[in-house]
C-alpha positions in Angstrom: 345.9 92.9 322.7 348.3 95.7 323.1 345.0 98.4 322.4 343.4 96.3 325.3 346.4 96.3 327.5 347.1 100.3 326.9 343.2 100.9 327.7 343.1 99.2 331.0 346.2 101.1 331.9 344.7 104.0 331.0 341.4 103.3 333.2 343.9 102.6 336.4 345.5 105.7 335.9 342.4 107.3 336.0 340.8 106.0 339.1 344.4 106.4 340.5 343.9 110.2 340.0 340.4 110.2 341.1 341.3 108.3 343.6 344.4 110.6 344.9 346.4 108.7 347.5 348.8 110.1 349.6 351.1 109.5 352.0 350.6 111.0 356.3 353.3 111.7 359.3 352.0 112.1 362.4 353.9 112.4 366.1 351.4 110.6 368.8 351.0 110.3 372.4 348.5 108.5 375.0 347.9 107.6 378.5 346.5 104.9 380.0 346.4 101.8 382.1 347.1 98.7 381.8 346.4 95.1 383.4 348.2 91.9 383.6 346.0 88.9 383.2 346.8 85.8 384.8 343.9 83.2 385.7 345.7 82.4 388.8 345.0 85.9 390.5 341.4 85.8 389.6 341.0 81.9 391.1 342.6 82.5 394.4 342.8 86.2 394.9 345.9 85.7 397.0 347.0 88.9 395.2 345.3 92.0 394.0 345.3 94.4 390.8 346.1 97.5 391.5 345.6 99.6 388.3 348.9 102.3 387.8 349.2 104.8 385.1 351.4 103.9 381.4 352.0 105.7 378.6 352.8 105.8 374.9 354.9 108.6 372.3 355.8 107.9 369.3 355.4 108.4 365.2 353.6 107.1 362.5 354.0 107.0 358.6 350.2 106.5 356.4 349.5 105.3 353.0 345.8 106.7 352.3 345.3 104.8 349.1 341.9 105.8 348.5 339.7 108.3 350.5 338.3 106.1 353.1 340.9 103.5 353.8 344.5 103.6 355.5 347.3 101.6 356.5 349.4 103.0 359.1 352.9 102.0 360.2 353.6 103.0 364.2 356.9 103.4 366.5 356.0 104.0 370.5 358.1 104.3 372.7 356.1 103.0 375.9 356.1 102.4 380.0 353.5 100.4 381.5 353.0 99.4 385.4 351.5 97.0 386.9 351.0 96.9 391.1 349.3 94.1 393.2 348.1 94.1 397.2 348.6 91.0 399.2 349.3 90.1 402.3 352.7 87.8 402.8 352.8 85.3 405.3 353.5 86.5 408.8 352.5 89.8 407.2 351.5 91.9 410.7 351.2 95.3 409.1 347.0 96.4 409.0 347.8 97.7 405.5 348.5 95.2 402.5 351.8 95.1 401.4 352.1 96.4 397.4 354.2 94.5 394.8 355.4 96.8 391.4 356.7 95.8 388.0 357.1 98.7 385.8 358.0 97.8 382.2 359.7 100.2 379.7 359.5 98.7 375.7 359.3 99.6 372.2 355.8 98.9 370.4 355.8 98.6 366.5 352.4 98.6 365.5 351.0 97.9 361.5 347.3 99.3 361.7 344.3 99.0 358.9 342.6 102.4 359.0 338.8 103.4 358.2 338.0 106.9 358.1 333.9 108.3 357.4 332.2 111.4 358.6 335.3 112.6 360.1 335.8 109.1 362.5 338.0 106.5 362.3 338.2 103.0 363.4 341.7 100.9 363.5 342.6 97.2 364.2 346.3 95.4 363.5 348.9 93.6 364.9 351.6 95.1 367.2 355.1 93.5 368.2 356.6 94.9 371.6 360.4 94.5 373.2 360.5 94.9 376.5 363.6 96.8 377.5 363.9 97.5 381.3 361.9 96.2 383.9 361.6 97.5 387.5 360.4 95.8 390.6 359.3 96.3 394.1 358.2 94.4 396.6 357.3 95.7 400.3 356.4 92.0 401.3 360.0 90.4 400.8 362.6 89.8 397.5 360.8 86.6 395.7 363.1 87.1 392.7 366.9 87.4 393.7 369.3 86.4 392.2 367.5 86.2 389.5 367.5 90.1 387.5 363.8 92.1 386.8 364.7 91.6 383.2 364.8 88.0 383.3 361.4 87.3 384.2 359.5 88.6 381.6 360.0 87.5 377.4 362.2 90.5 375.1 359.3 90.5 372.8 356.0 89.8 372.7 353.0 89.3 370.0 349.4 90.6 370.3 346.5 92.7 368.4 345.4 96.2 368.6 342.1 98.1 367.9 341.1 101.5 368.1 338.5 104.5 368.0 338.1 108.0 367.4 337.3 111.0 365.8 339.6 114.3 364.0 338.7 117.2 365.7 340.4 120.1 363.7 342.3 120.9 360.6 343.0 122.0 357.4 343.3 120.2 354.0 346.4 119.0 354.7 347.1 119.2 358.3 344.7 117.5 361.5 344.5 116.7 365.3 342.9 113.3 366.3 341.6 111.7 369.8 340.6 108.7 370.5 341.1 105.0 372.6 343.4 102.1 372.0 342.8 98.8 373.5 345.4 95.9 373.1 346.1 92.3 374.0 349.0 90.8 374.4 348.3 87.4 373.0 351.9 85.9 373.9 352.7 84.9 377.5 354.6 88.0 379.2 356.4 85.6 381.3 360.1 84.0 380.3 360.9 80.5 381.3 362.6 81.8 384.2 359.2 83.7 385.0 357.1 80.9 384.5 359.5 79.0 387.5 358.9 81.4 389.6 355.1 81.6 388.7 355.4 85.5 387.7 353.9 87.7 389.1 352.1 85.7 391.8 355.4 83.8 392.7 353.8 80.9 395.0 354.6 77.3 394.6 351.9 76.5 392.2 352.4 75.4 388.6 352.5 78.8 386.4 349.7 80.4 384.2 350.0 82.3 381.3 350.3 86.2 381.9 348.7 88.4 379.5 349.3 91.9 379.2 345.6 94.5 378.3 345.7 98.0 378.2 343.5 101.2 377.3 344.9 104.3 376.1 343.8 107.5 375.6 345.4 109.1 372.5 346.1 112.2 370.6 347.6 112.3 367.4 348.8 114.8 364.8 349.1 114.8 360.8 350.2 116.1 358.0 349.9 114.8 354.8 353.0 115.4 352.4 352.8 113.4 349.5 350.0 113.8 347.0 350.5 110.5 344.3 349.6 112.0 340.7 349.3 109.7 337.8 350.8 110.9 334.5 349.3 110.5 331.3 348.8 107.5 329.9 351.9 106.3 327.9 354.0 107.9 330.1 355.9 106.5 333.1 356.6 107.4 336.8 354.7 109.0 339.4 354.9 112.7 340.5 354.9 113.3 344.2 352.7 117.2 345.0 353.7 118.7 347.8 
């Protein structure tokens, strides 16, 4: 049993080492835009999208634990903006009047990696908190007393999936581009939101609100930690740098 056991080790270390994970850092940045959905805007068109620029920076730490397949750990720090025309009542003005939220958060994102023929494809969850939020109205204030912050959840829930290719590097260093789409499954509106029937704030019972975006991203690596199996019947792992 123990000649058995001490075999099979000795086959996992081998694939380990022909395997050859390793470990990635990378800083990252994108632009974008972003849209909140909300059935309500769509049925009665009483206000209208008007798409505003967002963006994303942040890090990531990889685990490449075999040639082709990745998981990837992401910290953003992120802005996204979201503007609507409409015309208020007793609105006189020949131009619409524009309503602004601009939202400032954190994005933590945990993404499953494929990488062949120098692309890559992505897909995970990611959890936001939503940290400041600014708004503007040139129609009338539809919110006071009531704060920016209040009207929207500190956190929200969704999914995340990506595309893109590495355009140049070296063994151990790359630059990738590619496009980020993501849903917010979880309603961006608070309770306090939802009575006010954010961001259309009419009398009508509230929708759900949820957030989509499309990003634009760069990325750079370096991979720093080459895992190198020992011989068998020894322990530990050695990191190559």
């Amino acid at each position: 049993m123990k000649k058995t056991f001490l075999i099979l080790s000795c086959l996992l270390a081998i694939n380990m080492l022909n395997a050859q994970p390793w470990f990635d850092i990378g800083l990252k940045g994108g632009i974008g835009t972003s849209m909140m959905y909300n059935k309500q805007i769509f049925d009665n068109q009483e206000v209208v999208h008007k798409f505003k620029p967002g963006y994303a920076f942040g890090a990531k730490l990889g685990f490449n634990f075999i040639q082709e397949h990745q998981i990837t750990f992401d910290v953003m720090k992120s802005q996204f903006s979201q503007a609507f025309t409409y015309r208020p009542e007793g609105w006189s003005a020949s131009k619409d009047a524009v309503r602004e939220f601009t939202i400032d958060g954190v994005d933590l994102l945990l993404m499953y990696r494929t990488n062949r023929n120098g692309t890559y494809f992505e897909i995970g969850p990611q959890w936001s908190t939503f940290s400041k939020v600014k708004y503007s109205d040139e129609g009338g204030d539809f919110i006071s007393p009531t704060a920016p912050e209040d009207l929207v959840n500190s956190s929200s829930f969704g999914i995340t999936a990506g595309f893109g290719g590495y355009i140049f590097g070296t063994d151990n260093f790359g630059v990738a581009t590619g496009l980020r789409f993501n849903y917010m499954i979880s309603d961006l509106a608070s309770a306090t939101g939802k009575d006010k029937n954010f961001p259309i704030f009419t009398s009508r019972d509230a929708n759900p609100t949820h957030n989509l975006s499309v990003m634009f991203v760069i990325e750079v690596n370096y991979d720093f930690g080459y895992l190198v199996s020992p011989k068998c019947g020894t322990r530990g792992k050695l990191f190559v740098f």
